[in-house]
Structure formats: structure tokens, C-alpha cells
N, C-alpha and C positions, 0 to 999 in steps of 0.2 A: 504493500500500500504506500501511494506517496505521501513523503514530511512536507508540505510549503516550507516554503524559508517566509519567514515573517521578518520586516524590516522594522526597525525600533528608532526614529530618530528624534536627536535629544541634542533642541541649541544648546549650547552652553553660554552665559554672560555673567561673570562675576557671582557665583553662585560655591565661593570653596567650601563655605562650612557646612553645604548639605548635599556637595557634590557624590561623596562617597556613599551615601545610605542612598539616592536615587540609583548609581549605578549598580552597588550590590543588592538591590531589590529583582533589576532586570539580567544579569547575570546568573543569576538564582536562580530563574524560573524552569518552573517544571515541563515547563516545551523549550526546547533547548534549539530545536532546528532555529535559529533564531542570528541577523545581523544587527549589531548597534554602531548606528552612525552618531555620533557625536560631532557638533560643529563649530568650535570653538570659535567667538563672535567678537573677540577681539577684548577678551577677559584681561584686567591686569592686576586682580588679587592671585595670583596662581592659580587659578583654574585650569589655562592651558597644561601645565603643568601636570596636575591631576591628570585631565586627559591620557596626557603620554603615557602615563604611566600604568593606568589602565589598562591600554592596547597591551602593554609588554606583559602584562597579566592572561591578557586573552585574545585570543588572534581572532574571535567575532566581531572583536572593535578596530572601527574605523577611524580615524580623528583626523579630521579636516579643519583648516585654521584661517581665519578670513580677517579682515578690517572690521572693522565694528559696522555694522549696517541695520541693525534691529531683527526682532525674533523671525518676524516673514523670510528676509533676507538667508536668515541661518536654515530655516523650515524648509525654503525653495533650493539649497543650495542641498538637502540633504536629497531632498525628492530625485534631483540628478546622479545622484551617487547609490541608490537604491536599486536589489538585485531581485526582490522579494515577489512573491505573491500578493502577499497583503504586506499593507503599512499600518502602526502606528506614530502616533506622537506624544511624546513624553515629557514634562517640562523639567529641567533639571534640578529644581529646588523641593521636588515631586516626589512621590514613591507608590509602588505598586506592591498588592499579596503577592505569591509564591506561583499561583495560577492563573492572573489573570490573563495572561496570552491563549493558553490550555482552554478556558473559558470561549474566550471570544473564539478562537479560532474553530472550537464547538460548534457553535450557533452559525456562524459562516456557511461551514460545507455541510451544516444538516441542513439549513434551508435556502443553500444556494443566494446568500443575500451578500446584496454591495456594499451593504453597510449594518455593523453590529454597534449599539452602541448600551455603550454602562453608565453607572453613575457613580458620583463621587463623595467621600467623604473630607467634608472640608474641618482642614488644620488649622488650628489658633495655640496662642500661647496659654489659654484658659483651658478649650476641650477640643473634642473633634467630634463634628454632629454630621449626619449623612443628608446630603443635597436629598430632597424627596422619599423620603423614609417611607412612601407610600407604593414606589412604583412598582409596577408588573411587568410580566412578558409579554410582549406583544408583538402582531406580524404588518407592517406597514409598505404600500407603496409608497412612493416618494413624494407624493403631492399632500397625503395625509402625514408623512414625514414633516414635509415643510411648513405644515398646516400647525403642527402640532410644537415644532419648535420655535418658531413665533407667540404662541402664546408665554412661552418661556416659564413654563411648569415640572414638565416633565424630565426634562434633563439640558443640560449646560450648551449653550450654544456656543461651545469652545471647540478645536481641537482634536484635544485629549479625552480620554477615555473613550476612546471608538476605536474599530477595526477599517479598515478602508479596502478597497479593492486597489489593486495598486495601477493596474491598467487604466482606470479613470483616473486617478489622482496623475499619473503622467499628463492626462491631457490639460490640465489647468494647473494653476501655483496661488501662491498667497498675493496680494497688492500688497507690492511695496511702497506703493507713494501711500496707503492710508497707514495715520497713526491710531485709529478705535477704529471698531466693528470689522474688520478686514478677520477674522472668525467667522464673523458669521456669512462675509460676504463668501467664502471660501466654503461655506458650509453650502450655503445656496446653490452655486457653479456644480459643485459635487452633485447635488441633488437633480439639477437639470436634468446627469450624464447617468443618473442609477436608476435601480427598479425598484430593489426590493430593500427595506431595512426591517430588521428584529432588533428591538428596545429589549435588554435585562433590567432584571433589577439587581442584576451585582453592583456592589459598593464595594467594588477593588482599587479604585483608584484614592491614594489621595493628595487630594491639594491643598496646596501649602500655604496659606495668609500670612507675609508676614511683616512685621510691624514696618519693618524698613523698606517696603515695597514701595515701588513709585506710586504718585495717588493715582487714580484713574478716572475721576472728575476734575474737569477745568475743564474753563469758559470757550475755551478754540476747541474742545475736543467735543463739548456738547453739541457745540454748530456743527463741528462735522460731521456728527452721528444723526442728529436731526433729518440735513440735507438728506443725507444716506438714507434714510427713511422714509423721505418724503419718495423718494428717487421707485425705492420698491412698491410705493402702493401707486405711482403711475404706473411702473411698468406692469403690476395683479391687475390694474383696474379692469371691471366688467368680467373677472373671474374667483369663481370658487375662493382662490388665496383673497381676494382687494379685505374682505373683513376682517383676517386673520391679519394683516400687514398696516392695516388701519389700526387694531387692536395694540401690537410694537408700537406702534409710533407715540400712542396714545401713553403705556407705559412709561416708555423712554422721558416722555416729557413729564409724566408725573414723576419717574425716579430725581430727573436733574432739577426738579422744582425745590427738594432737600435742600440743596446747596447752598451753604446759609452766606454765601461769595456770589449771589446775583446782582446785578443791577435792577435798577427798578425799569430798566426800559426791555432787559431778559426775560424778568418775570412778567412784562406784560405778554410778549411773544410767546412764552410756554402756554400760558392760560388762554392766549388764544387759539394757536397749536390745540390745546386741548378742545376747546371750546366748540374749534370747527367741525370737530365729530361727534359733541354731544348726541347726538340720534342715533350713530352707529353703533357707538361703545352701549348706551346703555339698554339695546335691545340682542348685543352680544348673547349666544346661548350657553356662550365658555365664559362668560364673563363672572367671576364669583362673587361674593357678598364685600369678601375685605377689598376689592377692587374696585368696588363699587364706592364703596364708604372712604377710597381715599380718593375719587373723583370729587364725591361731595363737598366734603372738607378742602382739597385742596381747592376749590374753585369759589365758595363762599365764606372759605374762614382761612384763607392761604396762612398768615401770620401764625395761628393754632398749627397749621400742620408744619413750616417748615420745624417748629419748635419738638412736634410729637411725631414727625414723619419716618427719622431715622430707628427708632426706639421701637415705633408700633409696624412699620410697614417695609422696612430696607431688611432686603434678601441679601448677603452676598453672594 
């Protein structure tokens, strides 16, 4: 019977002190047919370093060493250098169980799908609590895929913690000119080119929050994401996806409404932003009660929510 080679790659950016428990987590695994590209992205805490030294450990490691260009840059550059069947992506400040390739690669070749995806349990320096504590197995084409990761419930519209087919992920790469949402834009393109995905409820993955992370709100990056938003529901409009992408956008801009760094002439443009879909959002059939209640509040008592927004209603 054939092994796939599963490909593993994993930028590397200044990540020494949790470089070695990501790498000995995926070295470990109990499917072992298995390549790890590592891309070293122009790290100058010794990371690179690290890397080396890995390879000379184990000849499944690749270590490829670049200028500093950002995580796409390092993701797209690893896509090129991959021999695999399937891909994953790994973040390197990340860590995985002992099976979780064994897993996903499971679900793959039993139901012939272009895409497996898991969930994650997210790390803090207080606990670690699993993204979606609820989810199930499930068997999706691609449009209820797309359908279902826009509402942004069900699982992370990252990257990581999925299985890819590697043959489509050849055909597209990450945007390197976007600094946010280029995940999910990269999520989308994939989705175009697939058929079938299976949702687990494994929480193999977990993601790392950590204190010194770069923030990931601010005022240029809200704008970008917005546009980027606006951009998907012209291109849905007049199908099946326009509610569910109208639903993002609508999110999006209650999440940045938090941001206690707006101007008052931002916060007009979100509430309006919001405003314009009043009718769609709240006749939503996905749409839930706490999503509801921070429409309300943020649009008639903004001051109350940006104060109780982060505490009652911010996911990471």
C-alpha cells in the first residue's frame, strides 16, 4: 500500500525560545513518511541557527534561508520546494499531538477530500481552551465550505490546522503585497480549485498567543480588511455566498468597532458599514442571539460596548 509523503512547512521569524518544542512535536509524529521545510525568514535571534541544526538531526529537514519578506513570502517560498502529496502549515511558535498528520491524513484518503480541516486549541500564558469545543464531523463541498467559514464559527480561517491537497495549492500562493486577511484570501482561491472538504473535531493543533506578538488591530490594517470585504461581497453578489460574505463584513466591523484607538470620523464609517446591512444581518438564519445583541448595542449605545465589547464578545 502507498505512504504519501506529507509536506510540513514551517516559516521560521524570530521564534528561538519555542523553536524547538514546534519542531520536536513534528519530528515525533507517528506518520513519519513525512518532509519538513523550514524557511528561515531572515530571523536574527538564532533561529536560523536552530534550523541548521535540526537538518543535521534529521535528513527530513529542509532549511531554506531568505531576507526577511513576511510569513506569505516564507509560506510561498516553501510551496516551491515541496515534494509531497498533501501539505500542511505549521506556525513555528506552534505545536502539534503525536498524531495529528496520522489523523488528517485518515480522513483524506477515506473520503477522497481536498481538504481536511481540525481545530485548535488556543495557548495563553493563563490556560489553553479549545477554539469551538463544540464541533463535529462533517462532509462539505466547497461552497458550503466557504459558506460556513465566513460565518467564522466553526473553525479558524487560518492556514494551519488543515490538510491540503498539494496539487491545488501548487496552483495558487499567498498575496504578498497584503499585510491582514491574505489567510483567508488564500483560503478562498483554494476553495475555488476543490471539491470536497471533511471538518474534524480534533483539537490537535495548538496555537500559541503570545504576549509579545505583534498587535493585529490598527487603523491601516482595519481599512485594508474592510476594502477586502467589501471587494468579496461584490464579487458573491446575486449568489448563494452575497449573505454569508455580507455577514464577515458585518462582523469585521463590529470586531474593529472595540478599538478603543478610533477616531470619531472611523467610528462613524464602521456604524455605517454596519448600518448598511441592517436588513440582511438581522434576518441572517446563522445569525445567533450574542451576535445579535452586539449589533444592538454597538449601534445604539457604541460608548457601552466599546467599554464591554472586548470582555463580553472578542473571540481570539
Amino acid at each position: 500500500m502507498k505512504k504519501e509523503r506529507i509536506s510540513i512547512i514551517v516559516p521560521v521569524y524570530n521564534v528561538k525560545n519555542y523553536l524547538d518544542e514546534c519542531i520536536k512535536t513534528i519530528v515525533e509524529q507517528s506518520y513519519q513518511n513525512i518532509e519538513i521545510i523550514l524557511v528561515n525568514d531572515g530571523s536574527t535571534d538564532g533561529s536560523d541557527k536552530k534550523c541548521n541544526d535540526w537538518a543535521l538531526k534529521d535528513k527530513r529537514i529542509k532549511v531554506y534561508h531568505k531576507k526577511n519578506g513576511g510569513v506569505s513570502s516564507a509560506r510561498n517560498l516553501g510551496i516551491t520546494k515541496m515534494h509531497g502529496e498533501y501539505v500542511t502549515f505549521i506556525d513555528s511558535d506552534d505545536y502539534i499531538k503525536k498524531d495529528y498528520i496520522e489523523k488528517m491524513l485518515i480522513q483524506a484518503k477515506e473520503y477522497n477530500a481536498d481538504l481536511v480541516i481540525g481545530n485548535a486549541v488556543i495557548v495563553t500564558e493563563k490556560n489553553n481552551k479549545p477554539f469551538n469545543s463544540n464541533s463535529k464531523f462533517m462532509e462539505l463541498n466547497n461552497v458550503d465550505t466557504l459558506k460556513m467559514m465566513l460565518t467564522g464559527k466553526h473553525f479558524q480561517t487560518t492556514p494551519w490546522a488543515k490538510l491540503y491537497n498539494s496539487s491545488i495549492v501548487k496552483e495558487i500562493s499567498f498575496n504578498e503585497q497584503m499585510e491582514i486577511a491574505e489567510d483567508l484570501d488564500f483560503l478562498i482561491k483554494y476553495l475555488e480549485l476543490s471539491k470536497k472538504t471533511i471538518l474534524t473535531p480534533y483539537h490537535d493543533y495548538y496555537y500559541r498567543i503570545r504576549q509579545n506578538s505583534s498587535v493585529r488591530t490598527n487603523n491601516k490594517k482595519m481599512e485594508t480588511e474592510i476594502k477586502y470585504d467589501k471587494k468579496l461581497i461584490e464579487k458573491y453578489k446575486s449568489t448563494t455566498i452575497e449573505e454569508y460574505a455580507i455577514k464577515h463584513f458585518v462582523n469585521i466591523n463590529l470586531n474593529y468597532a472595540m478599538n478603543q484607538n478610533l477616531t470619531k470620523e472611523e467610528i462613524k464609517i464602521i456604524k455605517r458599514n454596519i448600518g448598511k446591512y441592517k436588513k440582511n444581518y438581522s434576518i441572517f438564519s446563522t445569525a445567533s442571539k450574542k451576535e445579535k445583541i452586539k449589533y444592538i448595542i454597538c449601534m445604539n449605545f457604541y460608548s457601552m460596548y466599546r467599554c464591554i465589547g472586548r470582555k463580553f464578545f472578542h473571540k481570539q
